[in-house]
N, C-alpha and C positions, 0 to 999 in steps of 0.2 A: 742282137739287132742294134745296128747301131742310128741311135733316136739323133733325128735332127737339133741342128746349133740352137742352143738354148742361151739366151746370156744369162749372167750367174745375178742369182737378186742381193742386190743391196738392202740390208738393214738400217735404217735411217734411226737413229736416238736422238729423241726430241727432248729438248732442253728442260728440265722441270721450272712451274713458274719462280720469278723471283720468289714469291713467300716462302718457296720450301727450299731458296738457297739461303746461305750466311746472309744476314742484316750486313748492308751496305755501312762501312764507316761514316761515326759522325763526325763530322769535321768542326761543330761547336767547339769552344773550347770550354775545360771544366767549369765549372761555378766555383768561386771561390769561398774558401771556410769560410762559416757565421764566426760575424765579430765578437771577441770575449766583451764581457761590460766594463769599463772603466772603474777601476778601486779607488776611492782613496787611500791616499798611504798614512794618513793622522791613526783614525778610526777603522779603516778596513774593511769596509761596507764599499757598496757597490752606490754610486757616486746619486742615483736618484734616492738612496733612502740613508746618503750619509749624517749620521748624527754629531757631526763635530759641533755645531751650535748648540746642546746643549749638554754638552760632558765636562765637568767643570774643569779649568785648568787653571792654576794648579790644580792636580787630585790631593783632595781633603784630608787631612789627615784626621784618623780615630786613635783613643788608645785602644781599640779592640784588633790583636791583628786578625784578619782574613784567610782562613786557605782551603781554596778551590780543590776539590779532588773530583777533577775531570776523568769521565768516558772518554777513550780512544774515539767511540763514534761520536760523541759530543762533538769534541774537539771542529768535527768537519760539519758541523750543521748551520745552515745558514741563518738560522733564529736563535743561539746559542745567546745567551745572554751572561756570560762569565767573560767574556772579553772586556765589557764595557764599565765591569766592575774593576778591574783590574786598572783598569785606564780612568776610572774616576775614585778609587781611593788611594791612597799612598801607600799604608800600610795592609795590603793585598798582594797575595800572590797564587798559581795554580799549579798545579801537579796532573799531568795525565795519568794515570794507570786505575788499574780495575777494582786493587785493591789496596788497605793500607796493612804495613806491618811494619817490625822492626828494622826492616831494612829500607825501608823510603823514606827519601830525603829530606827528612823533616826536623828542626832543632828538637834539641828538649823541651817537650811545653812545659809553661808554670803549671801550677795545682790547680787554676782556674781556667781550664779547661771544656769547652762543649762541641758535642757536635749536634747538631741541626735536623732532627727526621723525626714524622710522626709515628706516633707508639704503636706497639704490637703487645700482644695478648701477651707472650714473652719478655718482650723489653718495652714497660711501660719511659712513659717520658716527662719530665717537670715541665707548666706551662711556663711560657716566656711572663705573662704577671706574676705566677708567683716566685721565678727566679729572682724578680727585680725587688721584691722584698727585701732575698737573701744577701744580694749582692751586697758589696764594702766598696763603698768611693773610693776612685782611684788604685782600685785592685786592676793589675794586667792580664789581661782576656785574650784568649785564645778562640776563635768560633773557626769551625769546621763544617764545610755544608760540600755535600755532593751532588754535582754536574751532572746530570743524564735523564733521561726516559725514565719514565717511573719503573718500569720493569726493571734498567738495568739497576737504578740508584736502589734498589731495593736487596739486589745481588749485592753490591757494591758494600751496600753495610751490612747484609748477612756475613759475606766474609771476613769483613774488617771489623766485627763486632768484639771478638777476642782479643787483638792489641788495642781497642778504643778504651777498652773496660776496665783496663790497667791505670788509667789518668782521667777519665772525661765523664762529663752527665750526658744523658740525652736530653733534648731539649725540643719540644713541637712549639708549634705558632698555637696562638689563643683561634680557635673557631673552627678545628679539624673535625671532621664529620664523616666517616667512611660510609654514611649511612646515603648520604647528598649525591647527586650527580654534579661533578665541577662545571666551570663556565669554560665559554669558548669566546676567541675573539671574535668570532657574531654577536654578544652579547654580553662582552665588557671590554673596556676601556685599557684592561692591563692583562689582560690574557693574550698569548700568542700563541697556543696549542692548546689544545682539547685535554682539561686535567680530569684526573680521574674521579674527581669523588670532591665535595667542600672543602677548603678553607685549604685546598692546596697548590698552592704558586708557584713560578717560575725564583727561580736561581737569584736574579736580583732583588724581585720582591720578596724574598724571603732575608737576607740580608739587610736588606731597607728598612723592613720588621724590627729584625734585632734593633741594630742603631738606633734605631727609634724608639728605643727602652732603654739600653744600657748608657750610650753614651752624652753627656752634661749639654751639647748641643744636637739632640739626635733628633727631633723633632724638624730639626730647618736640613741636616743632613735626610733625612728619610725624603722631604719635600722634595726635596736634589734629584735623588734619586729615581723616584717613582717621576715625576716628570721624561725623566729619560726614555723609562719603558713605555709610560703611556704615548711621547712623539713614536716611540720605534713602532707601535702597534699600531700608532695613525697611518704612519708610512705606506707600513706594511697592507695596512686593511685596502690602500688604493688600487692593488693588483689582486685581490677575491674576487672573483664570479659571485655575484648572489646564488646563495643555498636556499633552497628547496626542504621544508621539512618532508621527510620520509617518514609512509606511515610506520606505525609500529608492528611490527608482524608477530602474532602469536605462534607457541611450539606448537606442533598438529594435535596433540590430545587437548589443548587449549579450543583450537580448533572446532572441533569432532564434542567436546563440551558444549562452544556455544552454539552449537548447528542442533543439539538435542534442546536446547533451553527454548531455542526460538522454534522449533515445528512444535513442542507442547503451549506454546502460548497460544 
């Protein structure tokens, strides 16, 4: 049977809303990179905490020579404080690598030799008073001290302990205490990192130390010095947040102790 004209139905597809098409081009234009901060090129500090006012120049000479044996990751940290030695003594110089041996580029040292790190149960160390007993006027000095994070500096002369032990003493500062919690630049003057434990310094104050015993004017020399680090840590402290002591949290059977100590009371 043939069914009457029907016209044929149109399917209409209705557009989905904009949100569920492509995001419309923006036609912004990009934001441009954040500016790097401006260096000086003297000192090499970034130009609000440049220390060229107070790094003497000429750099001072010692008869002690100086050598740096810098961390790789030292090298790039921006509170490193081995630069500024290098640029306020004369006879100073640094070395990056992780470890020393017979193949790093180092002269012959004299017999009066030290490097720099507080003692271990293994390798005790002479204090810096009573080396200045020992010492002969006008004997040439060699002092060695290592650049890093205390974890790595500790690597550092684990592995370098076997060519050190061939020519050098060890040598700690007077007033190391593993026993102490160190200070933090919240709460000193010449601290710029959280040290681990007492009487142990940053890289320049430990050098400052020395000179300030061995050498015939070390007293006005250490002055020199330690002014440097305490501007840089003034600088420095102007960009901290004030900290928040955090309480102390005990382990859980700490815990679980004093919860039984206080329901018996």
């Amino acid at each position: 049977m043939k069914l009457a004209n029907q016209e044929p139905q149109i399917h209409h597809h209705e557009s989905p809303p904009r949100s569920e098409m492509e995001p419309e081009t923006d036609n912004e234009p990009p934001s441009p990179p954040p500016k790097r901060r401006s260096i000086c090129h003297k000192c090499d500090r970034p130009i609000p905490v440049c220390l060229c006012h107070v790094i003497p120049t000429p750099p001072i000479p010692t008869k002690t020579q100086i050598i740096i044996i810098q961390h790789p990751h030292e090298s790039h940290h921006k509170l490193n404080t081995a630069p500024l030695l290098t640029k306020s003594l004369l006879n100073s110089s640094s070395i990056i690598t992780r470890r020393l041996s017979s193949t790093t580029p180092i002269n012959q040292p004299p017999s009066s030799t030290y490097y720099l790190f507080p003692p271990s149960q293994s390798s005790p160390a002479v204090t810096l008073s009573d080396l200045k007993t020992a010492l002969k006027n006008n004997t040439p000095l060699v002092l060695i001290v290592f650049d890093a994070t205390w974890k790595h500096a500790k690597e550092m002369v684990r592995a370098s302990e076997g060519y050190l032990s061939k020519f050098s003493t060890r040598v700690c500062l007077d007033g190391f205490d593993g026993g102490i919690e160190g200070g933090s630049i919240y709460d000193s003057d010449l601290v710029l990192r959280k040290e681990p434990c007492g009487g142990c310094v940053s890289t320049l104050e430990a050098v400052a130390r020395w000179l300030g015993v061995v050498e015939e004017n070390g007293l006005e020399i250490e002055d020199r010095l330690v002014g440097i680090l305490k501007e840089m840590v003034r600088l420095q402290a102007q960009f901290l947040k004030p900290m928040r002591p955090r309480p102390k949290l005990l382990k859980k059977s700490k815990q679980i102790e004093q919860g039984k100590n206080s329901s018996d009371e």
